[in-house]
Biopython code that builds the backbone (N, CA, C, O; Angstrom):
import numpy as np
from Bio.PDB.StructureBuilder import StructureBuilder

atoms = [
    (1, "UNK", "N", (0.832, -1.198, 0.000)),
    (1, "UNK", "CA", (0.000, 0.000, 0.000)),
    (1, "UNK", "C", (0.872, 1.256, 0.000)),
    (1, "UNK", "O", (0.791, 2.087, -0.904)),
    (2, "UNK", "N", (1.704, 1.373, 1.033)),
    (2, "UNK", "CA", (3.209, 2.091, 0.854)),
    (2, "UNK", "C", (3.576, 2.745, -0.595)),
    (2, "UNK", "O", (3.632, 3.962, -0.775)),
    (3, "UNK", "N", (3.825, 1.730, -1.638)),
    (3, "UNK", "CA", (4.048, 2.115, -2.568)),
    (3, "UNK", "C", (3.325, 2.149, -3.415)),
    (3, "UNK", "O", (3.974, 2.356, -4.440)),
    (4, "UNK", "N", (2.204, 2.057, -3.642)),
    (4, "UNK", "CA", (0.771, 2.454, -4.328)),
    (4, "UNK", "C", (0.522, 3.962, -4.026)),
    (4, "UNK", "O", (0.278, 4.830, -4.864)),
    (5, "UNK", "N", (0.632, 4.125, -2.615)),
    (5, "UNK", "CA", (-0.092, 5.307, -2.319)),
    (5, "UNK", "C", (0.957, 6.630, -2.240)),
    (5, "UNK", "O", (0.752, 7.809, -2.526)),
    (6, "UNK", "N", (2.102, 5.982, -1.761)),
    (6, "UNK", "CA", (3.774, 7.311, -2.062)),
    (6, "UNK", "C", (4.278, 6.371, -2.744)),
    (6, "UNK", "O", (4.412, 5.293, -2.165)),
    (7, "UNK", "N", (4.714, 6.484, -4.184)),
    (7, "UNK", "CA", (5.532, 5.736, -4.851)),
    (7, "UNK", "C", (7.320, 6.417, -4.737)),
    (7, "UNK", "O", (8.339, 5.731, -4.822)),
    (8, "UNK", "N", (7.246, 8.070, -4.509)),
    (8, "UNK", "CA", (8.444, 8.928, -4.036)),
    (8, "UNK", "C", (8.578, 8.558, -3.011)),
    (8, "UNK", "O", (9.445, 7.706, -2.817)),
    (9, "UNK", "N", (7.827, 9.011, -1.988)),
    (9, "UNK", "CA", (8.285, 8.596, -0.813)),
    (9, "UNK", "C", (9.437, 7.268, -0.354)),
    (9, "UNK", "O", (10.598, 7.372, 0.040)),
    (10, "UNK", "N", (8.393, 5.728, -0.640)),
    (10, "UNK", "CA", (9.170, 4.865, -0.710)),
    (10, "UNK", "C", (10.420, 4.281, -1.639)),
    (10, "UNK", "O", (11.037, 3.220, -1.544)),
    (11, "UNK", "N", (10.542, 5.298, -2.502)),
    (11, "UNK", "CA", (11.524, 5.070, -3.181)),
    (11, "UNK", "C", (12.816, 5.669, -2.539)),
    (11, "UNK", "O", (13.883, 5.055, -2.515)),
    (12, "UNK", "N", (12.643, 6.836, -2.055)),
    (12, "UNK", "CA", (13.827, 7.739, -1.891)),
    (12, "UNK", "C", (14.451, 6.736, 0.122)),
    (12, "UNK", "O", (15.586, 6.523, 0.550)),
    (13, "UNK", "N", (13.122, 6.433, 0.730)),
    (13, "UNK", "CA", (13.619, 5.708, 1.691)),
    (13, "UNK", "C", (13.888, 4.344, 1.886)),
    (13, "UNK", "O", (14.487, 4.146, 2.943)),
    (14, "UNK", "N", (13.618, 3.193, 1.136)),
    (14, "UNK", "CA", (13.804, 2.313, 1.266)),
    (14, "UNK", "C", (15.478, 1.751, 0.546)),
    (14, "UNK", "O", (15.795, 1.686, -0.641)),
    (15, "UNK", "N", (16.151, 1.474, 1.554)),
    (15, "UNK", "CA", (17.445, 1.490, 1.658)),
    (15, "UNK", "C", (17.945, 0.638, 0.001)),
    (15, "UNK", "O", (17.289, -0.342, -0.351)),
    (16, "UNK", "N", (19.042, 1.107, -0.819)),
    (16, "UNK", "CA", (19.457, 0.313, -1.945)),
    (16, "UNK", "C", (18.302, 0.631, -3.441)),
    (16, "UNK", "O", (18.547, 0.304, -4.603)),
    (17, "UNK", "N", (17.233, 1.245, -3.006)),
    (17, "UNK", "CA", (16.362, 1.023, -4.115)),
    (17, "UNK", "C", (16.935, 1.940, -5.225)),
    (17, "UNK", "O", (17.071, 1.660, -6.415)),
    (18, "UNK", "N", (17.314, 3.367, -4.436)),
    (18, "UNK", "CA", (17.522, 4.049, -5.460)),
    (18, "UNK", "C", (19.303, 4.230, -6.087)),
    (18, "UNK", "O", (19.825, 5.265, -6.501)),
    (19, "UNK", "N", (19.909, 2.887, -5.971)),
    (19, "UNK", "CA", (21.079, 2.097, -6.640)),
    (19, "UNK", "C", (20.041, 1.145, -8.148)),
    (19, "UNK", "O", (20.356, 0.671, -9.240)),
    (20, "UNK", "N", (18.953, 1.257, -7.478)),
    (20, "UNK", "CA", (18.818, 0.442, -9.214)),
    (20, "UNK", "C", (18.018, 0.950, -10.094)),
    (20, "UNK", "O", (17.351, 0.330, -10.923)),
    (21, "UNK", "N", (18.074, 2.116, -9.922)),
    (21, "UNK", "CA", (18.430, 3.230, -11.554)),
    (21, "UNK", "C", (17.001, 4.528, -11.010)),
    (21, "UNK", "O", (16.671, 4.857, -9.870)),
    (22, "UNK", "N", (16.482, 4.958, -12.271)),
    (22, "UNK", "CA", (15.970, 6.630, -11.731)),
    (22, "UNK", "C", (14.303, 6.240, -11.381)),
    (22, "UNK", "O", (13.771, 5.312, -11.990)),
    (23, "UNK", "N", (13.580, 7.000, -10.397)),
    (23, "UNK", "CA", (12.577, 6.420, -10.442)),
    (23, "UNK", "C", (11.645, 6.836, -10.922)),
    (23, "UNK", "O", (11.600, 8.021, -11.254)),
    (24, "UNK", "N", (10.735, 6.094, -11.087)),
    (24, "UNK", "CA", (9.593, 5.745, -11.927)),
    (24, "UNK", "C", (8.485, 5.324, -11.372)),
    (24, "UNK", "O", (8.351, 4.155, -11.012)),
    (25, "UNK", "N", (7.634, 6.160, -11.250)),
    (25, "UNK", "CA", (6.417, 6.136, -10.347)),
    (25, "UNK", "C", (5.211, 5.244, -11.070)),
    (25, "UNK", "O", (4.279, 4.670, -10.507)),
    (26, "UNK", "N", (5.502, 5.303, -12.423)),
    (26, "UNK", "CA", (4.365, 3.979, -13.000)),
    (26, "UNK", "C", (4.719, 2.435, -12.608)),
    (26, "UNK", "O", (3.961, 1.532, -12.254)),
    (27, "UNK", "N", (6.192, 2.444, -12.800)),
    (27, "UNK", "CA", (6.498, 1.087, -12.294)),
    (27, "UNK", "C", (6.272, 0.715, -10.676)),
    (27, "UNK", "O", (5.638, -0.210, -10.170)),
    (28, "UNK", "N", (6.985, 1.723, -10.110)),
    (28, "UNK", "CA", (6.607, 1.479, -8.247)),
    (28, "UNK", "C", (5.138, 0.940, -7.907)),
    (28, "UNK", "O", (4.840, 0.168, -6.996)),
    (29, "UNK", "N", (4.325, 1.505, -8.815)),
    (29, "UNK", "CA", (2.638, 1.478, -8.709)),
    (29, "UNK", "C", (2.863, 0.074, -9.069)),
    (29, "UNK", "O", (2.742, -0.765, -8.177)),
    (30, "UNK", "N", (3.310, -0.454, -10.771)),
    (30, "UNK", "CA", (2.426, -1.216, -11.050)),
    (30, "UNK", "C", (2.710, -2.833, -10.282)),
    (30, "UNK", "O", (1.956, -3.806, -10.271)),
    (31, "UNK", "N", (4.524, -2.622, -9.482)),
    (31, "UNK", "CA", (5.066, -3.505, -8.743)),
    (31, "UNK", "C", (4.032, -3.456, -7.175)),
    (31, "UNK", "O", (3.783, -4.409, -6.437)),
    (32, "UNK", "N", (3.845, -2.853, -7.115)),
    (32, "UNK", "CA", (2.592, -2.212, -5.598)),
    (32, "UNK", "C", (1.083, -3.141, -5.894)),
    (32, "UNK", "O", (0.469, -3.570, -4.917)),
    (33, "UNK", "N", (0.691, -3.336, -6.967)),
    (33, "UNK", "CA", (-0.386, -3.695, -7.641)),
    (33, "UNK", "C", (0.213, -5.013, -7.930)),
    (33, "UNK", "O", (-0.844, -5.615, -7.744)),
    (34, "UNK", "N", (1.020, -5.931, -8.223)),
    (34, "UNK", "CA", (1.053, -7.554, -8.231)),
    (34, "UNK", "C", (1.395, -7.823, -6.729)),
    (34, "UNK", "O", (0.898, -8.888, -6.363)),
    (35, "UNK", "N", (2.120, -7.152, -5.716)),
    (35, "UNK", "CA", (1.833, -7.831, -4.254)),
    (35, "UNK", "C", (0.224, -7.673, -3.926)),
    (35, "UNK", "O", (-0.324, -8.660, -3.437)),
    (36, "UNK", "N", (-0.421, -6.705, -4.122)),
    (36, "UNK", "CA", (-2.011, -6.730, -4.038)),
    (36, "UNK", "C", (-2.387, -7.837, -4.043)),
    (36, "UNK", "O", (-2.643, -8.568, -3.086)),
    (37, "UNK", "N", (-2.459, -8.089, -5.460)),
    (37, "UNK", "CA", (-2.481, -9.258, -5.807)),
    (37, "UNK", "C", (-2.335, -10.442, -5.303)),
    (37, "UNK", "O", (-3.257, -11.216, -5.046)),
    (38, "UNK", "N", (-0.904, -10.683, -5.099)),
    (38, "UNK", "CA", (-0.339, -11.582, -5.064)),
    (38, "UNK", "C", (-0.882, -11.998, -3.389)),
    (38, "UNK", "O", (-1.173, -13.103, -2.931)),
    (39, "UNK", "N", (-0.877, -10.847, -2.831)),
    (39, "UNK", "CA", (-1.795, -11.292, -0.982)),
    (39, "UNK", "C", (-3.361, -11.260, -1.216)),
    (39, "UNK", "O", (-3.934, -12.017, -0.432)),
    (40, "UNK", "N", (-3.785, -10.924, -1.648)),
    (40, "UNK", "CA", (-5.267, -11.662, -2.117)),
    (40, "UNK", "C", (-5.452, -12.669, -2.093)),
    (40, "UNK", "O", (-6.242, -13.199, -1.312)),
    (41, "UNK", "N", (-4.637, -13.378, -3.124)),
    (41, "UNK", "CA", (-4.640, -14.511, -3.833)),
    (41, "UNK", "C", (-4.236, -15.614, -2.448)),
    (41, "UNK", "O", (-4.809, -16.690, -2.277)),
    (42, "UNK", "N", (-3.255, -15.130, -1.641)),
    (42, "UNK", "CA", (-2.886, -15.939, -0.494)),
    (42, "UNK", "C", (-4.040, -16.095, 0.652)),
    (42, "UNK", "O", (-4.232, -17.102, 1.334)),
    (43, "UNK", "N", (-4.669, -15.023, 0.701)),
    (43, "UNK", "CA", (-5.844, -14.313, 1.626)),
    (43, "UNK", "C", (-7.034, -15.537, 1.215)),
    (43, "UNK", "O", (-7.556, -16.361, 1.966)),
    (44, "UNK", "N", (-7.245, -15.318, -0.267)),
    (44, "UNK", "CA", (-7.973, -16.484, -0.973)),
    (44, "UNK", "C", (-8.292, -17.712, -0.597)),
    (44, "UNK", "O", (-9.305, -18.206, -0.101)),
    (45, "UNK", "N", (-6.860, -18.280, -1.037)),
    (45, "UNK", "CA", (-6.578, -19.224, -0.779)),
    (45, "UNK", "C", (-6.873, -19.995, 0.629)),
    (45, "UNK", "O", (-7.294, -21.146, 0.748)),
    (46, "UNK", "N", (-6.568, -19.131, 1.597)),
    (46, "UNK", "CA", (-6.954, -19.468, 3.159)),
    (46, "UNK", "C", (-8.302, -19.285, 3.554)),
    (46, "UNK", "O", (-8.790, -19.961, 4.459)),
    (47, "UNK", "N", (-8.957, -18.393, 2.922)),
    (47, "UNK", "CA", (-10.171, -18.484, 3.472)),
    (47, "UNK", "C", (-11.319, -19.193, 2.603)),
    (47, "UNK", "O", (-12.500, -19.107, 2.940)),
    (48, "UNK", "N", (-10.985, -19.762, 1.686)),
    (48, "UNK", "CA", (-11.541, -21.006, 0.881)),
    (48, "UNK", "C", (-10.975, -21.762, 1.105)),
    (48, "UNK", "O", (-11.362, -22.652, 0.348)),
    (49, "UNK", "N", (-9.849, -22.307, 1.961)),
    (49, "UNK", "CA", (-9.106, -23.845, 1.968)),
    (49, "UNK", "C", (-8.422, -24.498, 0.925)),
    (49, "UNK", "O", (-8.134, -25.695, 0.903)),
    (50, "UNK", "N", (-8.124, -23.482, -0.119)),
    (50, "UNK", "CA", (-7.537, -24.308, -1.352)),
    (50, "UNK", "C", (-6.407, -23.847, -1.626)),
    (50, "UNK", "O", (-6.229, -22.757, -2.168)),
    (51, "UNK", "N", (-5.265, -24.860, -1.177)),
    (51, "UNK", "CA", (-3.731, -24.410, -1.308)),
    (51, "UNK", "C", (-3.353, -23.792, -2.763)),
    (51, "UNK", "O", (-2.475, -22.929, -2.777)),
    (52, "UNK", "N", (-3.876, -24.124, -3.817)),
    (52, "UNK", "CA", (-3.622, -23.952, -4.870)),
    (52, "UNK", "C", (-3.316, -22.720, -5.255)),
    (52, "UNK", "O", (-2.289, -22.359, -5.830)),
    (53, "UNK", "N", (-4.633, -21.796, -4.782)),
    (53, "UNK", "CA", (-4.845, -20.380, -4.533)),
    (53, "UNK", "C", (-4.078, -19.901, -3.382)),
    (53, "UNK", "O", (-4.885, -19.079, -2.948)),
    (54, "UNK", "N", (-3.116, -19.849, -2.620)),
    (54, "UNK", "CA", (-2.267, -19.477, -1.801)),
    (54, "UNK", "C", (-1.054, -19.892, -2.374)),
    (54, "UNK", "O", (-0.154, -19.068, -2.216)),
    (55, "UNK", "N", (-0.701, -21.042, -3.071)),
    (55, "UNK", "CA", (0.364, -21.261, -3.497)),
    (55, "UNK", "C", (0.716, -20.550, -4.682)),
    (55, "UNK", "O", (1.913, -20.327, -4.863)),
    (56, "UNK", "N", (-0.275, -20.082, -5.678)),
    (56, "UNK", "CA", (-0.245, -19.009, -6.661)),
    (56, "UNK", "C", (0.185, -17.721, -6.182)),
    (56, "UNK", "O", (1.069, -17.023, -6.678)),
    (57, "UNK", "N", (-0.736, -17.398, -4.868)),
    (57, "UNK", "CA", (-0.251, -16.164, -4.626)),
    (57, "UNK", "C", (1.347, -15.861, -4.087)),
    (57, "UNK", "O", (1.869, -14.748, -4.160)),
    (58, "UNK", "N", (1.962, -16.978, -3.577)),
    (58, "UNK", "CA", (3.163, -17.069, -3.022)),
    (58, "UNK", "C", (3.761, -17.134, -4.036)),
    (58, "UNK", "O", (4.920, -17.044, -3.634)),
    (59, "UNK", "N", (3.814, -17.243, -5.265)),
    (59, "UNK", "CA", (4.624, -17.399, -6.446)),
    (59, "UNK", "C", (5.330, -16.014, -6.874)),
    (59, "UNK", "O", (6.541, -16.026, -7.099)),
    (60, "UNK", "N", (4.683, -14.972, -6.974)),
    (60, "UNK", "CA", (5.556, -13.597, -7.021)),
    (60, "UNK", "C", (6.369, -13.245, -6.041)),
    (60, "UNK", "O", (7.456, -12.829, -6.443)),
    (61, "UNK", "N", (6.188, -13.271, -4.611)),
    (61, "UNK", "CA", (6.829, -12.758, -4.083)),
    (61, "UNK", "C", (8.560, -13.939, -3.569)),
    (61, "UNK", "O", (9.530, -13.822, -2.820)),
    (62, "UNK", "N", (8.009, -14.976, -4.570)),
    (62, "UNK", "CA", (9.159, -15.968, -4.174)),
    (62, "UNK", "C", (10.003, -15.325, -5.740)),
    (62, "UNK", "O", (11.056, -14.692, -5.671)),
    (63, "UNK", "N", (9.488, -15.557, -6.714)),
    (63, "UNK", "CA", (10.072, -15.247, -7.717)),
    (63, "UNK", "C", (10.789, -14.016, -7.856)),
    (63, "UNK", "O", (11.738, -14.147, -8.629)),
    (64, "UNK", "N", (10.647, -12.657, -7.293)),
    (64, "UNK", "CA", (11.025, -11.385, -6.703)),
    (64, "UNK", "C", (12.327, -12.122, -5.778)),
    (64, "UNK", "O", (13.537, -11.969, -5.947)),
    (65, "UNK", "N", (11.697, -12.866, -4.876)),
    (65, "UNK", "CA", (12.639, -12.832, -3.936)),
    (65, "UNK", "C", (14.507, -13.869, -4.702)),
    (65, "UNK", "O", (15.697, -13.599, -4.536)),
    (66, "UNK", "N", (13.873, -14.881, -5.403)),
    (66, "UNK", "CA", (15.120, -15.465, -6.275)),
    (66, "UNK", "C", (16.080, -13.923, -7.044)),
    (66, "UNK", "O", (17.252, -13.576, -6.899)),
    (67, "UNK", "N", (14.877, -13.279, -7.900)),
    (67, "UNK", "CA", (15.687, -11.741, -8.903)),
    (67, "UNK", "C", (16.642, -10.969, -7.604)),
    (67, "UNK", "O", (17.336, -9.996, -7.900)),
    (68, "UNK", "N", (16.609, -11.453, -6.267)),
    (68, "UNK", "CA", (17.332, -10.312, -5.227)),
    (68, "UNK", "C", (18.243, -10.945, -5.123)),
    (68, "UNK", "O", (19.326, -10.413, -5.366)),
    (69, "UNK", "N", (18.198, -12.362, -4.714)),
    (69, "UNK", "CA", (19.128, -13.222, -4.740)),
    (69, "UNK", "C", (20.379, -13.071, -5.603)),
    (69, "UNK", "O", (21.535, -12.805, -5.276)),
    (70, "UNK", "N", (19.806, -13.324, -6.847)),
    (70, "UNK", "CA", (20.990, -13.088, -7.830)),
    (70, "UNK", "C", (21.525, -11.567, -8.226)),
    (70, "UNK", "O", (22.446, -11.309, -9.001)),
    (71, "UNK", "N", (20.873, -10.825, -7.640)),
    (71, "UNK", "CA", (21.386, -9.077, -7.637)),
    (71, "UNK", "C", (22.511, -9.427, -6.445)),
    (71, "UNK", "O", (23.693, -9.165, -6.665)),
    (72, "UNK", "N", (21.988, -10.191, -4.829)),
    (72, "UNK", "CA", (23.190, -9.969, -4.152)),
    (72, "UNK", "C", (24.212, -10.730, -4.512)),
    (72, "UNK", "O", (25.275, -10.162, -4.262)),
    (73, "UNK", "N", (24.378, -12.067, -5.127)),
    (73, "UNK", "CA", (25.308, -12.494, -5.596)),
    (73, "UNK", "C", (26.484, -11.274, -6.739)),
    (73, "UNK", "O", (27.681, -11.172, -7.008)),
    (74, "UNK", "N", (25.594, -10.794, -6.975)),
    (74, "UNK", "CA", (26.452, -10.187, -8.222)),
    (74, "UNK", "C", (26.905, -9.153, -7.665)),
    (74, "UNK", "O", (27.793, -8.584, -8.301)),
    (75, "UNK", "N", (26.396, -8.385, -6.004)),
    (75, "UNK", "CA", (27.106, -7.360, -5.935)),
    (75, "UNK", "C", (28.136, -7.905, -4.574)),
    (75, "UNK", "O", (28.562, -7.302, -3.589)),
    (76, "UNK", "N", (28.272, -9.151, -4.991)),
    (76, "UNK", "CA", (29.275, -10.331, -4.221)),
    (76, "UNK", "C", (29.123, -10.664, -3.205)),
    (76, "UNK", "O", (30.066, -11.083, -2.534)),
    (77, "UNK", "N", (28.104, -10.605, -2.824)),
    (77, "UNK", "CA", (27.754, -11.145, -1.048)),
    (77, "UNK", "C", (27.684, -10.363, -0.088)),
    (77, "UNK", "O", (27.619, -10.864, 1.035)),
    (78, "UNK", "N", (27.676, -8.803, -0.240)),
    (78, "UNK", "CA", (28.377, -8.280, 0.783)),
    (78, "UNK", "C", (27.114, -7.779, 2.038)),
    (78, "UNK", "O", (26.023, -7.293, 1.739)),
    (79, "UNK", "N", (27.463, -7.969, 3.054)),
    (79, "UNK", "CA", (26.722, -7.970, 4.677)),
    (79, "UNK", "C", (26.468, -6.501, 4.911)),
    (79, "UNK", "O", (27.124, -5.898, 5.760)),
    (80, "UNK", "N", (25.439, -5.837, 4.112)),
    (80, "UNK", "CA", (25.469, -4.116, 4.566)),
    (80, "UNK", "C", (23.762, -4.327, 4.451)),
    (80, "UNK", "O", (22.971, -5.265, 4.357)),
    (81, "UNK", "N", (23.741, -3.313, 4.500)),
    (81, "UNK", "CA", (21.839, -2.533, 5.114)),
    (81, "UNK", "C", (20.944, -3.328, 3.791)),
    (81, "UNK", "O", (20.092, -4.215, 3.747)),
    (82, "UNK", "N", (21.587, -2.557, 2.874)),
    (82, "UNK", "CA", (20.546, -3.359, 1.795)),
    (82, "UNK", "C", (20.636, -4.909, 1.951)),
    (82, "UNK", "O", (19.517, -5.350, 1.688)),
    (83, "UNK", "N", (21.352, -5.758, 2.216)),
    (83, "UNK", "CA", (21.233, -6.931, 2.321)),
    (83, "UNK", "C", (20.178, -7.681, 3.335)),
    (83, "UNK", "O", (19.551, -8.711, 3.085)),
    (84, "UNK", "N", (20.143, -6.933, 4.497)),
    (84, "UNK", "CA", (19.679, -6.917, 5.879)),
    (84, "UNK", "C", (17.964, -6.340, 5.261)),
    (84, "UNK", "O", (16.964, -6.896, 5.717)),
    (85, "UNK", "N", (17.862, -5.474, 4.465)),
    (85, "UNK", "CA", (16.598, -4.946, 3.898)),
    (85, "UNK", "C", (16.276, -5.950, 2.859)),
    (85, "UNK", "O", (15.101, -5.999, 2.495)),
    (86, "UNK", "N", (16.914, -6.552, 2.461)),
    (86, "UNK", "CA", (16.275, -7.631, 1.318)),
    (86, "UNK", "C", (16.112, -8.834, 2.523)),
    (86, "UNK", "O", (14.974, -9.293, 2.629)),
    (87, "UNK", "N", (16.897, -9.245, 3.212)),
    (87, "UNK", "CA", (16.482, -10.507, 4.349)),
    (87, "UNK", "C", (15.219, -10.022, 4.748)),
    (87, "UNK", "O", (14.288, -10.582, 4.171)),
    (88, "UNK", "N", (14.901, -9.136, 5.575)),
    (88, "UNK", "CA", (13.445, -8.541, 6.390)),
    (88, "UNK", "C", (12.846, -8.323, 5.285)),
    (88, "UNK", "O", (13.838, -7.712, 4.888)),
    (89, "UNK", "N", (12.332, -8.272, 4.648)),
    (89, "UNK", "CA", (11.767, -7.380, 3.942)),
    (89, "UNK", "C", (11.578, -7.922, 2.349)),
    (89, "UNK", "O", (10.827, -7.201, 1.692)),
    (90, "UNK", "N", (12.111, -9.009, 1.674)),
    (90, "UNK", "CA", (12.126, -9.526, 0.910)),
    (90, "UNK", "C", (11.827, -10.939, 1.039)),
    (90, "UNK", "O", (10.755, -11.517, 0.858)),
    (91, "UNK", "N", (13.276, -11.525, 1.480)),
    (91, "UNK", "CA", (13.380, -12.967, 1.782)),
    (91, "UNK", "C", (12.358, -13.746, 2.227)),
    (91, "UNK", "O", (11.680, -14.527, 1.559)),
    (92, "UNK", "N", (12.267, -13.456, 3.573)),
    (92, "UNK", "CA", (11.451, -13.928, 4.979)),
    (92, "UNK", "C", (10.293, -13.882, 4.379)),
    (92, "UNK", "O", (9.674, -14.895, 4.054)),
    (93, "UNK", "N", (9.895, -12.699, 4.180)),
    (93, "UNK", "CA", (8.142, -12.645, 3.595)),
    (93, "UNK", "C", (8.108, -13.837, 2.680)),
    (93, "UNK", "O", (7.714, -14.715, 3.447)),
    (94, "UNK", "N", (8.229, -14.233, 1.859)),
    (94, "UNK", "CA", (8.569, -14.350, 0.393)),
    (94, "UNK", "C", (8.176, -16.477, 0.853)),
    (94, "UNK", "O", (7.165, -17.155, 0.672)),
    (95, "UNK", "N", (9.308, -16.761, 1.353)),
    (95, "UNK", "CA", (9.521, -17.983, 1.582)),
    (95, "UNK", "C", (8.130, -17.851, 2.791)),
    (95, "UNK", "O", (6.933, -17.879, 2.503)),
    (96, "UNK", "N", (8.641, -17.727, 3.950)),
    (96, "UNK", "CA", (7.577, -17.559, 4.740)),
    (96, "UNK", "C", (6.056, -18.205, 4.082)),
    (96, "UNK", "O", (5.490, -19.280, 4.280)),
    (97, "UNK", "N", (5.702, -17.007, 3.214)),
    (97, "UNK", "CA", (4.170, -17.351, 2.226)),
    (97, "UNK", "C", (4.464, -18.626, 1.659)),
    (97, "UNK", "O", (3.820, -19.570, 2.117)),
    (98, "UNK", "N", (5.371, -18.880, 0.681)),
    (98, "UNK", "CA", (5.443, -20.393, 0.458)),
    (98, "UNK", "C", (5.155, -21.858, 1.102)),
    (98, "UNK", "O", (4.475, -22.836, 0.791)),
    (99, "UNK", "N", (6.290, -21.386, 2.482)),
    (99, "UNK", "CA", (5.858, -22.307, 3.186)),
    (99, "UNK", "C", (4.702, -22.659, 4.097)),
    (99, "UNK", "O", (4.533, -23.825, 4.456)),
    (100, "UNK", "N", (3.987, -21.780, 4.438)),
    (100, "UNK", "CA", (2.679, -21.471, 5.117)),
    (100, "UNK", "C", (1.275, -21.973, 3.973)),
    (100, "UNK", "O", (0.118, -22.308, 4.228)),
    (101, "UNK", "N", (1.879, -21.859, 2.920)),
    (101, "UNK", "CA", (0.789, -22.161, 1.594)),
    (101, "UNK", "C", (1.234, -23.691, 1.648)),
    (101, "UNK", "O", (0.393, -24.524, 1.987)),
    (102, "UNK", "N", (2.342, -24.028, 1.371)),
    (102, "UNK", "CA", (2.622, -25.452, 1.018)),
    (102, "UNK", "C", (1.996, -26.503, 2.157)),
    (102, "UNK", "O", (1.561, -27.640, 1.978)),
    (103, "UNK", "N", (2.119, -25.614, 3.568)),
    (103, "UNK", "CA", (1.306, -26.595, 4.956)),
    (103, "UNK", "C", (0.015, -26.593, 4.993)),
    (103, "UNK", "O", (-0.696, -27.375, 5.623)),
    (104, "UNK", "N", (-0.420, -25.431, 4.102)),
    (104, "UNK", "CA", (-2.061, -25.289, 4.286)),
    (104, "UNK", "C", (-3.023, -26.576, 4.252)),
    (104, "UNK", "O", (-3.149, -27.343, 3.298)),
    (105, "UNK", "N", (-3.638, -26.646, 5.423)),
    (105, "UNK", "CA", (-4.646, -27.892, 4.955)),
    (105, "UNK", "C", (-5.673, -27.712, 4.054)),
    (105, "UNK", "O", (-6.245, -26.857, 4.729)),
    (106, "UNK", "N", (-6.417, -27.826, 3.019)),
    (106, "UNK", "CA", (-7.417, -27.924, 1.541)),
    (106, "UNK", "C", (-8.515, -28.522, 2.572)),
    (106, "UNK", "O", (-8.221, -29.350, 3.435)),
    (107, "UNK", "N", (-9.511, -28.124, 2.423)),
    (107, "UNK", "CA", (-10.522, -28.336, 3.077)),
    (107, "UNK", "C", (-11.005, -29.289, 3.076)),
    (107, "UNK", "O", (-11.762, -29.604, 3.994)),
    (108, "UNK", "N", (-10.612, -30.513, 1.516)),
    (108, "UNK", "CA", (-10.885, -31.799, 1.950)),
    (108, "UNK", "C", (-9.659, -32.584, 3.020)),
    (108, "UNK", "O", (-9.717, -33.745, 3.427)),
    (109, "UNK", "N", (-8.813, -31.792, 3.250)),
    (109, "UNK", "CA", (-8.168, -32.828, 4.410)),
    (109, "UNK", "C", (-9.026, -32.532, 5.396)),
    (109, "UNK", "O", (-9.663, -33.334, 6.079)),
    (110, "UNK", "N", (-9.031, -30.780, 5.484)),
    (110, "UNK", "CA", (-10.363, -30.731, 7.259)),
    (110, "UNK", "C", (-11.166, -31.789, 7.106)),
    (110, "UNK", "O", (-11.286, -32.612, 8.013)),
    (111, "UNK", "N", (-11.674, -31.876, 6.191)),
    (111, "UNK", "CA", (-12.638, -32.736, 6.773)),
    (111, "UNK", "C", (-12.411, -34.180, 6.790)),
    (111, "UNK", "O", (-13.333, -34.756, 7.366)),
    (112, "UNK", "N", (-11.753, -34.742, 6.477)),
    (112, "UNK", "CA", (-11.013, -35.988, 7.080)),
    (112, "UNK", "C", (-10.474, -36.379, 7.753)),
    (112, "UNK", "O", (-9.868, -37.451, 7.755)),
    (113, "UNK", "N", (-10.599, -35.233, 8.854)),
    (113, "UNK", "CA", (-9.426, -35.368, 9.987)),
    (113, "UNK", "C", (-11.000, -35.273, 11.242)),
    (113, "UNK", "O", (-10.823, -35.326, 12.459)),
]
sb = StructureBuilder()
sb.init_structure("model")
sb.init_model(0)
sb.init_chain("A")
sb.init_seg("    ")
for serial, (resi, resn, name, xyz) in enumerate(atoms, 1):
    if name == "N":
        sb.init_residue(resn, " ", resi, " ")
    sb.init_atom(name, np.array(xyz, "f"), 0.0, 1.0, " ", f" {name:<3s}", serial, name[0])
structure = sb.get_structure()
């Protein structure tokens, strides 16, 4: 919502962002608008019981989270703020949803249990 609603704002403060190039307030939006999404879809998923739909929604923010991965590799591993801001703030979320989707019980297990 952050970046939907100040796309400047969160650009100029969120640590490392503005290392990857000039900003662009259509893109901030339209990246703001697939996590929407993408937690809906998880939101969905849980409150209908169907992993499928949570496991979809966990799919962007894992796939985001691999594109950081290979940005920190390339800017060689190194242990500073932006790294620490992609762990909180990227990583964790990211997997987190995956794995919370992948345990989800589907409502035909509830009811077999």
């Amino acid at each position: 919502a952050y970046m939907l609603i100040d796309p400047a704002v969160w650009y100029a403060r969120t640590p490392g962002v503005i290392a990857t190039g000039p900003f662009n307030s259509h893109f901030v939006r339209d990246i703001a608008l697939a996590f929407i999404v993408s937690g809906g879809a998880i939101a969905l998923g849980t409150a209908g019981a169907v992993r499928q739909t949570a496991l979809a929604g966990a799919a962007w923010p894992c796939l985001h989270a691999l594109f950081h991965l290979l940005i920190w590799f390339a800017r060689g591993l190194p242990v500073d703020l932006v790294a620490a801001v992609n762990l909180a703030g990227i990583q964790l979320p990211a997997w987190l949803a995956l794995w919370a989707a992948w345990r989800f019980k589907t409502s035909k297990e509830l009811a077999s249990c």
